[in-house]
Every structure is written in structure tokens, then in C-alpha cells.
C-alpha positions, 0 to 999 in steps of 0.5 A: 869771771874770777878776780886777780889780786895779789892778797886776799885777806880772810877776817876784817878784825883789827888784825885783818884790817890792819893786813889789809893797809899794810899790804896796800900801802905796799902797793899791792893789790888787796881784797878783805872779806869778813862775813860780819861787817864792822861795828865802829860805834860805842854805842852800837849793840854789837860793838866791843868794848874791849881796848887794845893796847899796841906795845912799842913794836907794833907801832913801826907796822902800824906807821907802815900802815898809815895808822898810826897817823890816826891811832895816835891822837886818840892813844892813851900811853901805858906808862907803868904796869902795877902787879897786885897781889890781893890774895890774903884773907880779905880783899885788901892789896898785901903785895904790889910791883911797879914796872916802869917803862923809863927803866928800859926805854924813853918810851912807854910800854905802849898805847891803849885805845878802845878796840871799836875806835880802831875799827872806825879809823882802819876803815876810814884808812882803807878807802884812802887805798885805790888797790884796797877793796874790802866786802863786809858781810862776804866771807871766805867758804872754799879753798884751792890752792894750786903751786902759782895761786890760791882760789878763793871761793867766797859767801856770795857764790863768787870766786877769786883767785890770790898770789898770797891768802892771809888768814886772818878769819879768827879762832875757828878760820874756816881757811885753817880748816880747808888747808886740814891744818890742827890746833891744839887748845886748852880750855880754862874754865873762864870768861872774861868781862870787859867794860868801862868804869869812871873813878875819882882816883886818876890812873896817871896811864898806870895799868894795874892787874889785881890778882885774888883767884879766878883770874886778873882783875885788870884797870886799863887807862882811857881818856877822862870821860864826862870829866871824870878819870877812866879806865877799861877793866878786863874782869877774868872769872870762871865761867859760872862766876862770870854768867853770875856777875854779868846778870846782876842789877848794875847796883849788885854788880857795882858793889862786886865789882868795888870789892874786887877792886880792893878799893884802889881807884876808890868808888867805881861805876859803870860807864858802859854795857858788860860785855863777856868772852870766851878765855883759851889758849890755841895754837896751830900745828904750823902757821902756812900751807900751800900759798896760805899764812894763817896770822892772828887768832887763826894761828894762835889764841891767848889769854887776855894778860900782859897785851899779848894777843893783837901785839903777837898778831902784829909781829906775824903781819911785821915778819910777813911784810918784811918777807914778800917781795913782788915776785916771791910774794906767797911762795912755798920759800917764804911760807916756811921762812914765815913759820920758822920765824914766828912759831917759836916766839909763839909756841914760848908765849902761848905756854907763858901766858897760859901759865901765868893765868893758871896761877891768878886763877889760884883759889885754895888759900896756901896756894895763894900765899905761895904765889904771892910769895914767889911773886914778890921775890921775882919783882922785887930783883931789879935783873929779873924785872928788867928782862921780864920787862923786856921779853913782855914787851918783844924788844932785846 
């Protein structure tokens, strides 16, 4: 016998998960599915050791949630955002750029917590809700879509059927490709390294993005570990570069790891295991078919720079939330409202992005030169600072 809900959500990522409570909050009726179940464990294998750092618009969704309630305790506040440009001759800092949330707001830019942790708590926030039922290890594998439902066929041979699907099933969404929806992608070259270091310079909650050639070198502030000061790093590099630092002996990688850092958080060392992912740009022909909203990484992709990525998934889960009503809940009338809303702001931060790391990928020397000179100009100019502070962070 097939089940009824109100909201199906394809992916138990932060995104789906963070649906999941939002819509169940809502009162509505929820099922999340995810093939993988979570890891909400540090020193789990598997587990990612990345950080996400939600900007203040995400918070009012999260509040709506009730995770915010649990976020916050656990939230290290991201109070200043330093660009540096170490692109000269030598690994030494030659131009740097302070941007500080107090000159836009009595807020900081956002909050930063480990993305394992989030898992842990949205997990523990979905069994708060009766209406909520989430299946680890089941995934979405059929679609169906008819003018009143989605029917949902699922991994375990069953069947559901759904007023609204949310896919949220990730880059390659198996739901995107059953509604024969298109992306368009553009592959850097790149991978992304992501771990977790100690350092005896605090980083008084400032993130700083260190540019040189093959993308951004960027410290994220954490909580104190073992007593010490410490930060996640997101260590951008061309693919063969990236396999290369990933399988050295951790002394050689410390050694090349303290170089990059031009030293400005003085010794580093490693805290956890490295981790490396995949860097690209995508972005989805439209954002809905017949009662189905593609949301996150099914809908769009972006280069980790500026905590662009969960912060765009949130403003989709935001403008959805903010369109269901109980008798217009997946709708042909609130699909497109949905698409209209969000696909602009998108497209716009999809190619911006991608800009901006085709720049800190520069390696030819007079380009670097140029780059650091065209950044200096832009930030040193109080209007330009102030809005790009602005448009980064989505508020007007």
C-alpha cells in the first residue's frame, strides 16, 4: 500500500535535513530519504570535515526550523573576512583587506560550525517531529509525476506518493534526471582540501582567504581545541597538485602547508585527517518540474569561496517555505513563483563565483601582479567594500 505525505524530501544532507525540519515545523507531513546514512561523528571514517558558515539570512530559517536553537551553542561567530594577496615572488602577504561586519550591521557576517556536528543536531531535531519520518540507507529511484501528485518510487522497492517532492539529492540528483531537466557545468581543474589545524596566533573569529595561484587558501575560525587556537582550512589546488599534497607524510604536508600559509597564524599543525573534494560550477536549466523543486546541489553548485553554497540553498528553502500554503502546496502556480524568485540571484552568484575563482587560480606571475592590483583598488574604496559586503552576505 503506497504512503501519503505532504513533502517528500530526496537527500538527508544539511540542506535536506535542514527541509525536513523546516517543513515539519510547518506541520506538514515529511518523509527524507537518503541512500547514505549520516555520519554525525568527528572521528567517524567517513565523516566531513568540512564547516559551514551559515550568513545572517540563513538564521531566520534555521530559527523556523528549530535549529538554530541547537546550532547556536556550538557557533563560532565570523566577525571579520581578511583578503590577502600573497601572490608576489615569494610566499609573503603584499596586499590585505579587511572587511568588518560592524561596518554594515551589529551582527557578524555569520556563524561557522563543523558540517558533522550539524548533521548530529538536525538529526537529533527530526525525531523532536511526530510528522517527520526520515530512512537512512533508501534513496529515491523512480518518478512520476501526475497534475495532483508525485509518486515516488523508492531503493527498497516501495513506493510513495507526495503533494510536493523537494529534491535535494545532491549534484548528480537522480530526481533532476527523471523530470529530464539539463545542467550546465564548468569544470575547473581543482580539488579542495579540507581539514582542521591548531596554531598558536588566535584567529579572533577572523576568516582569512589567502590567494597565490591555484585557488584560495582559506582559515575558518573554530572553537579552541586541546587548549589551542583553531581553524578549518579549505586548501584549493589543481587536481594533480591536490592528490600530490593529500598523499604526503603528514611532517612534508605540514611544511607545505606552513609555506602556503605565509606563516600568519604562525606554526600549523594538523588536527584532523585530510579530506579532498571535487570543485565545480553547475547550475540547472530551471529549478522545478511537475510538483517537484530541485533545491541545494540538485539545483546549483559553486566553488567553495565567500560561504556561498548551504547559504544559496537556505535562500531556496527560505523562498519555498515562504510560498506553500496547505492548499497550494506544490503547485504548477507555486513551482514557477519559485523558479522566478530564485533563478536570478543564482544564475548571478554562480557566474560571480566562478569568476572569482578563475582569478585566485592565476599562476603566470604578471597576472598575479594585476590581480593583486585590481584587488587593492576595489578595497581600498569604502562604497565598493560596503556593497560587495553587502551582496556576499544577501542582505540590501
Amino acid at each position: 500500500m503506497r504512503e501519503n505525505f505532504d513533502i517528500v524530501v530526496s537527500g538527508g544532507g544539511i540542506a535536506g535535513l535542514t527541509a525536513a525540519a523546516a517543513f515539519g515545523a510547518q506541520g506538514y507531513s515529511v518523509l527524507c530519504v537518503d541512500p547514505t546514512p549520516p555520519v554525525m561523528a568527528e572521528a567517524d571514517p567517513s565523516s566531513d570535515l568540512r564547516t559551514t558558515a551559515f550568513l545572517q539570512p540563513s538564521v531566520k530559517v534555521l530559527e523556523l526550523a528549530g535549529l538554530w536553537q541547537r546550532f547556536s551553542s556550538h557557533a563560532t561567530p565570523l566577525q571579520v573576512m581578511r583578503i590577502v594577496d600573497a601572490g608576489g615572488e615569494t610566499h609573503e602577504p603584499r596586499v590585505s583587506h579587511d572587511f568588518n561586519a560592524a561596518d554594515i550591521s551589529d551582527q557578524p557576517f555569520g556563524w561557522n560550525l563543523p558540517n558533522w556536528l550539524l548533521r548530529r543536531e538536525c538529526m537529533a531535531r527530526l525525531q523532536e517531529l511526530p510528522n517527520v519520518t526520515f530512512r537512512a540507507g533508501i534513496g529515491t529511484k523512480t518518478l512520476l509525476t501526475r497534475e495532483t501528485a508525485a509518486l515516488i518510487g523508492l531503493s527498497d522497492g516501495s513506493s510513495v506518493s507526495a503533494k510536493l517532492l523537494v529534491a535535494a539529492d545532491g549534484r548528480n540528483s537522480p530526481m533532476r534526471a527523471a523530470l529530464g531537466i539539463d545542467v550546465r557545468t564548468t569544470r575547473f581543474g581543482q580539488k579542495a582540501l579540507a581539514f582542521a589545524v591548531t596554531h598558536p596566533v588566535p584567529h579572533d573569529n577572523v576568516s582569512t582567504e589567502i590567494h597565490r595561484s591555484g585557488g584560495p587558501f582559506t582559515f575558518v575560525p573554530l572553537p579552541d581545541r586541546d587548549g589551542k587556537p583553531c581553524s578549518a582550512i579549505v586548501w584549493m589546488e589543481t587536481g594533480p597538485e591536490a592528490a600530490r599534497l593529500a598523499a604526503l607524510p603528514i611532517p612534508e604536508f605540514e611544511a607545505e602547508m606552513n609555506l602556503r600559509s605565509c606563516g600568519l597564524f604562525g606554526e600549523l599543525h594538523l588536527a584532523t585527517r585530510r579530506t579532498v573534494w571535487p570543485i565545480i560550477s553547475q547550475i540547472a536549466t530551471q529549478f522545478y518540474g511537475e510538483r517537484t523543486a530541485l533545491m541545494a546541489e540538485a539545483a546549483h553548485v559553486v566553488p567553495p569561496i565567500g560561504a556561498q553554497g548551504l547559504n544559496m540553498s537556505l535562500a531556496d528553502l527560505t523562498t519555498l517555505v515562504d510560498l506553500a500554503t496547505p492548499d497550494g502546496l506544490g503547485t504548477a502556480q507555486m513551482l514557477r513563483a519559485y523558479n522566478r524568485r530564485r533563478y536570478p540571484d543564482v544564475a548571478l552568484r554562480v557566474s560571480g563565483v566562478g569568476m572569482l575563482n578563475r582569478a585566485s587560480m592565476i599562476d603566470a606571475q604578471p597576472l598575479r601582479d594585476i590581480r593583486a592590483r585590481v584587488l587593492d583598488t576595489m578595497y581600498s574604496t569604502s562604497p565598493i567594500r560596503h556593497t560587495l559586503m553587502k551582496m556576499g552576505i544577501g542582505v540590501s
